[in-house]
N, C-alpha and C positions, 0 to 999 in steps of 0.2 A: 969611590965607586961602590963598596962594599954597603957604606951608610946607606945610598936612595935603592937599593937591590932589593931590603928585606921590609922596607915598607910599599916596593909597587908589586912584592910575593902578596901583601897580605891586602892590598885593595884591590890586587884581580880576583885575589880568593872571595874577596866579600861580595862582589861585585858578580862572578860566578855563584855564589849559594844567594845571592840575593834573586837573581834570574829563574833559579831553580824552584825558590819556595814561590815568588811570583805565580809561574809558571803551575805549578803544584795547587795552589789557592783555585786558580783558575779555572781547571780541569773539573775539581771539585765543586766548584760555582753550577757549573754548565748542566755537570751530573743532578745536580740536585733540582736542576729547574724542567729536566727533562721528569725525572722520578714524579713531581707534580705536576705535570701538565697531563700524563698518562695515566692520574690515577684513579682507579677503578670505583664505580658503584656496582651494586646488588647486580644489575644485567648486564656486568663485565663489559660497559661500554666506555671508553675512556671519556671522562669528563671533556674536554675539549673536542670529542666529535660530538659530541651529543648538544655541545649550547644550542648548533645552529638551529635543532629539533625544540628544544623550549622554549624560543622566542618564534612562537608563531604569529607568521605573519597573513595578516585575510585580506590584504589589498588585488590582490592577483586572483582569488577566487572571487573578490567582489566584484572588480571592473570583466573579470567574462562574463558574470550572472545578470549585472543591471540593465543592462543594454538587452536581454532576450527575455525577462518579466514584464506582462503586459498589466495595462487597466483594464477590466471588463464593465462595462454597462447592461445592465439589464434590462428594458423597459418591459413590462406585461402590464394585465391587465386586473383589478382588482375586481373582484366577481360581488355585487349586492348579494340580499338576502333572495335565497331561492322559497319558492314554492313548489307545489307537485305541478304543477301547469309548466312553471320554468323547466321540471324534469323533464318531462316529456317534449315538452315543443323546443327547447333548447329559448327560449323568450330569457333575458337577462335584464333584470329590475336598474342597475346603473351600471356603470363602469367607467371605472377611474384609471389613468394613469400611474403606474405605481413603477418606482425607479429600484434597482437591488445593484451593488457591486462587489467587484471580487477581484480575484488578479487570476493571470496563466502564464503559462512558460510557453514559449517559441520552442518549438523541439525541430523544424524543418529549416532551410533558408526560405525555399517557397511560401511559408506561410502558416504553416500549421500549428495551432497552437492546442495545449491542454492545461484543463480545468477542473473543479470541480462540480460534478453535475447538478448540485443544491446550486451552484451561482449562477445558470442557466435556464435551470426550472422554469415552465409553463411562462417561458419569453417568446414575445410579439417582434422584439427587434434587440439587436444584438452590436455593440458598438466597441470597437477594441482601440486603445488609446498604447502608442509605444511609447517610450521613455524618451524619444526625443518631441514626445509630442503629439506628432503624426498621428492620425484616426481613420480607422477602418469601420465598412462594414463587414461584417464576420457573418458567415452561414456554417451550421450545425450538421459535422460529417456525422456524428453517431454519438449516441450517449450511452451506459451501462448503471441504472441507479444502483447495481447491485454493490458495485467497489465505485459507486460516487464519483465516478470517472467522463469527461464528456471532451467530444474532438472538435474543436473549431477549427475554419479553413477563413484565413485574408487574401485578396488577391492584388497582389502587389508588384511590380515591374520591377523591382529593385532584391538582390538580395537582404535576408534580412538576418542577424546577430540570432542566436539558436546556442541550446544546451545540449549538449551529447549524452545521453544515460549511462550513468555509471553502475555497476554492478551491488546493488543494494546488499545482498547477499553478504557481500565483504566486506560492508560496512560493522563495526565496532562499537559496542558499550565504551563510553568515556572520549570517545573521537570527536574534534572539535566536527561541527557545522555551525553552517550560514543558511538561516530564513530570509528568503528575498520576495516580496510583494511589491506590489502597487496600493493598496488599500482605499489612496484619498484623491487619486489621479493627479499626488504631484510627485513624479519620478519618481523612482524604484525606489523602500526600506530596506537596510540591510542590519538583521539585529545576530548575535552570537552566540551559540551554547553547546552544550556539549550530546552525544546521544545518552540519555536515560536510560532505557531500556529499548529494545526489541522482543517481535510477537506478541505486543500488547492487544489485548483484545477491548473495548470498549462500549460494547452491547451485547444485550444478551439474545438480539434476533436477528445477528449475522455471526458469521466467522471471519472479520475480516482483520488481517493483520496488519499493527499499527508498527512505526517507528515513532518510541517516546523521544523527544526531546525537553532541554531546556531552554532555548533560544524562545525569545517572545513572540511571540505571535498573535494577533488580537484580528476584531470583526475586517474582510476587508483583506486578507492576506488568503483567504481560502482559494487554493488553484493557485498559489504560488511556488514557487522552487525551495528545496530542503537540499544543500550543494556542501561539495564536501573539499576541503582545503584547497583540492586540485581544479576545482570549478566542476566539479563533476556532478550531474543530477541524479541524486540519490532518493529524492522522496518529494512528493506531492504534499505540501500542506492543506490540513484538510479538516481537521478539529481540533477546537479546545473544548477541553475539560473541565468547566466550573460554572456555578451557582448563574455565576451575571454574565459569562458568555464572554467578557475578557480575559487579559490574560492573567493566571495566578499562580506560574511557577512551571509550568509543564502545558506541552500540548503533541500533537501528533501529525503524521504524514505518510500517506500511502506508499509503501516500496517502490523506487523505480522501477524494479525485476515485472514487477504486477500492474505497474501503470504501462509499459512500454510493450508488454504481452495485449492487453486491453485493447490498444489503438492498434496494434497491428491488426487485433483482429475484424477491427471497426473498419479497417479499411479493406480487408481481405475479404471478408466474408458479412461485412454491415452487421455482425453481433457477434457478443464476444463465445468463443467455443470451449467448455469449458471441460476439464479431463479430470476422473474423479477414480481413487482407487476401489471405491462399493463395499465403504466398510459402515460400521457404525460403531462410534467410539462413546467411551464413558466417561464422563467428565471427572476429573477428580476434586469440585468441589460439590459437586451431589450427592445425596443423603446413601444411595446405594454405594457412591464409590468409597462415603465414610465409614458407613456399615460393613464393606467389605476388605476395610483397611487400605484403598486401594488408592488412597488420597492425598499421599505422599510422595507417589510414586514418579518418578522424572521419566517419561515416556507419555506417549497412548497406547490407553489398555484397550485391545477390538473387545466390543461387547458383541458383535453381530458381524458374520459376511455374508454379503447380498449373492443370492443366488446367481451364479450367471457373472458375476464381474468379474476383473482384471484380477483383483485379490483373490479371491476364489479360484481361478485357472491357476493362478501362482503359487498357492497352499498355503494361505495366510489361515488362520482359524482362530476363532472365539478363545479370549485368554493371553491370546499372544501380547506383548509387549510393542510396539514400533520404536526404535532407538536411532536412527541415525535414516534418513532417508539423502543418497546418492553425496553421500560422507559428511552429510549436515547434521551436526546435533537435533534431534527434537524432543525438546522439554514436554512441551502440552498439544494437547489438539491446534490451538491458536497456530504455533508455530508450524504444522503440518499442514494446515491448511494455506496458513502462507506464502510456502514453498508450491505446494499444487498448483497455487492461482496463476502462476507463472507456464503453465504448462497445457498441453493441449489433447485430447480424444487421441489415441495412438501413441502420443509416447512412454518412453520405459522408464522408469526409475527402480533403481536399488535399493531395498529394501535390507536394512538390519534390525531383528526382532529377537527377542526374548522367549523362549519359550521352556519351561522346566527349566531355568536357571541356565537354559546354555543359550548363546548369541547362535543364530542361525541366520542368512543370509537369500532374497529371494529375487528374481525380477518381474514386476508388475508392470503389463500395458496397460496403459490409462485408458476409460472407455467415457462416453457421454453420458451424461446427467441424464436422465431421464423422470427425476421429481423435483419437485420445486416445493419452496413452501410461500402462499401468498401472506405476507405476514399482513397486510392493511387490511386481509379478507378475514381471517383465520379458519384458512384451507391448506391441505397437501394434495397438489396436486399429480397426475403420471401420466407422461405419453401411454398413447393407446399402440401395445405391442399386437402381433399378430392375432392373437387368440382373442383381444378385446376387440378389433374390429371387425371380425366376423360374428363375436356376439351381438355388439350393436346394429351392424350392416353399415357401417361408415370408416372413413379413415382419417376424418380430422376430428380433432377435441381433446380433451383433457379430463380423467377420469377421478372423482373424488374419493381418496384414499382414504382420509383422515378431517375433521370437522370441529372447531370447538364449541365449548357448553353453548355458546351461544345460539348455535344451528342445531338444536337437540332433537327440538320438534317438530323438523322440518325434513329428515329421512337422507340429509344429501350424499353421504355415504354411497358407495357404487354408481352413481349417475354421471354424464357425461357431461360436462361444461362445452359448452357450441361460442357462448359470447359471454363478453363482461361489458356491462355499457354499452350496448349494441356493438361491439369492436366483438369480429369473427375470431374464432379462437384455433388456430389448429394444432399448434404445441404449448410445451410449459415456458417457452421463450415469449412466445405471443402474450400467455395468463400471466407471467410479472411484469411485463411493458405493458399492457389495460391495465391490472391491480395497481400499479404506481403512478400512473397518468393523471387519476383522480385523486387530486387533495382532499377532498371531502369525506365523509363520511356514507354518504349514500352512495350504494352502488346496485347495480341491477344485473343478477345472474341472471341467461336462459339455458336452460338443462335438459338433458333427454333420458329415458330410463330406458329400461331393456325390450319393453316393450313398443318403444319411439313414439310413445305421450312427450310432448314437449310444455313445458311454461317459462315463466320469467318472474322470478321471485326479487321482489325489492327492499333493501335494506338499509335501513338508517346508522 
């Protein structure tokens, strides 16, 4: 009995501490696989929630986008060589058929689509092709060449696949997006890249603010969609940047904040209404703003407040800094301009400004434009306020502020513009839809002075 006792003591014992360290290993295993699945990088994100965010996926912002990117056709008409007989009698030596295309995005189910208004331009007929094919005729609710913006309407029985605007605003440096055009009218491209920059400006005879991307974009995607992971429409494709007009590494697209303000207004009120704070800023790559060290500086510096503006009731003043408008960073004029375009004659925004080194805070209501500048003319033009239509004795026109070398000899200065091309003029909205009508070069002002001599001066 004694002999099998002291050997089945020492195989429960082993058999026990065998169970134990098992057991012990185990625990230890588990520990350690947890410690690495949890652990941490620089944004304290656990590696393991984070894969599912760097394996992006664009199939889900692609199939909402392709189906609401349209083809556009353009047909017009190509104009012969003019004479001054053809100026005057409107007589046209040939005319040719001439075909341009482009894409647009479906923004309604009813039909409404938008474009670029360079893909639209001096069109005789307008032909819109969807992605499954199907072909409209399309008519031209409103165009604005100012932000290259233009509203097409199909009329269609069927609902139609449509992009919701997403708030461009929150769009992001280094945030993936999707370029979606039509370009060759065989169903929708979808190419990818990242945003480059924002508030890029790329002319020096507007202010309109661009979204850089790097996603491809070539001839043929203008008026196409700029969509952001979510399917969401973030930006209007609308230029590229280079030598030959393809694509070579970057290109651009209109804010949706600014495309989707445009068309409402195009539908509201048939042109866009634009809210301006009546300042006048200094550029900081300008010889005065180097001169003044001022060229550095991450704001807008107001060089001028306009008598009478929104700014001016608010207490903005020459000097001041503009740092953050309604809690948005603004780096440069480009980018304050930007944010404006979005906005309308009466509304407020918050104003944070610089001024002696201390941040001070204001509210400005936004008021109406009242000057324009005709850049194909090179004129500034200004509704006629109360005081100007009692000096002329009329209430429509447009009064010549400012003139370049070109008009030296010619006095235009103070005079009142009545037409441009025979088209009546009665505000500064009228004088840039006449100044941009005409491709050409020749244009024919009629003018009135203070004493109501009127002519018609012609220009090549």
């Amino acid at each position: 009995m004694k002999k099998w006792i002291f050997p089945l003591t020492i195989a429960v014992f082993s058999a026990i501490t065998t169970t134990f360290v098992q057991h012990w290993l185990s625990n230890r295993k588990e520990t350690t696989s947890v410690e690495t699945t949890t652990f941490e990088s620089a944004n304290t994100q656990p590696i393991s929630l984070r894969l599912p965010e760097t394996s992006t996926d664009f199939t889900i912002a692609a199939e909402k986008t392709i189906h609401a990117v349209v083809h556009v056709k353009n047909v017009s008409s190509a104009k012969g060589p003019q004479s001054l007989m053809d100026f005057f009698y409107g007589y046209e030596s040939f005319s040719a058929p001439q075909i341009g295309t482009g894409s647009g995005v479906i923004v309604s189910p009813d039909g409404y689509i938008v474009t670029n208004n360079h893909v639209i331009e001096e069109t005789s007929e307008l032909e819109v092709t969807l992605n499954n094919n199907a072909s409209y005729t399309a008519k031209i609710i409103g165009t604005d060449p100012n932000s290259d913006l233009a509203l097409l309407k199909i009329e269609t029985e069927e609902e139609l696949p449509y992009l919701a605007f997403g708030d461009s605003d929150r769009s992001a440096v280094g945030e993936w997006v999707l370029a979606v055009g039509n370009p060759f009218n065989l169903t929708s491209t979808v190419t990818a890249g990242i945003i480059s920059a924002k508030s890029r400006s790329i002319s020096t005879t507007n202010n309109l603010s661009f979204i850089q991307t790097d996603a491809a974009v070539n001839p043929g995607n203008s008026g196409g969609a700029l969509v952001n992971t979510k399917g969401e429409l973030i930006g209007i494709n609308t230029a590229i940047k280079s030598r030959t007009g393809s694509y070579v590494g970057y290109s651009f697209a209109i804010p949706s904040n600014t495309a989707k303000k445009v068309i409402e207004d195009l539908l509201e009120f048939g042109k866009v209404q634009r809210g301006i704070l009546g300042i006048s800023a200094l550029r900081a790559e300008s010889i005065e703003a180097i001169r003044k060290g001022l060229n550095e500086i991450e704001g807008v510096y107001i060089s001028e407040v306009n008598a009478g503006s929104g700014a001016e009731v608010a207490g903005l003043q020459s000097g001041d800094i503009i740092k953050r408008v309604d809690g948005l960073p603004i780096k440069n004029f480009t980018a304050l301009t930007g944010y404006l375009s979005a906005k309308r004659p009466g509304d407020q925004v918050e104003i944070i400004f610089e001024r002696d080194e201390k941040q001070l805070s204001t509210v400005v209501t936004l008021t109406k434009n009242e000057t324009a500048d005709l850049n194909r003319l090179g004129l500034r033009v200004q509704n006629l306020n109360e005081t100007l239509r009692k000096k002329f004795n009329r209430n429509e026109g447009v009064i010549i502020t400012a003139a370049s070398e070109y008009y030296k000899n010619y006095n235009l200065e103070g005079k009142v513009v009545i037409a441009i091309d025979g088209v009546k003029i009665s505000t500064i909205e009228d004088a840039i839809e006449a100044s941009n009508e005409n491709s050409t070069y020749r244009h024919a002002l009629t003018v009135i002075d203070e004493e109501g001599n009127k002519e018609t001066l012609i220009f090549n």
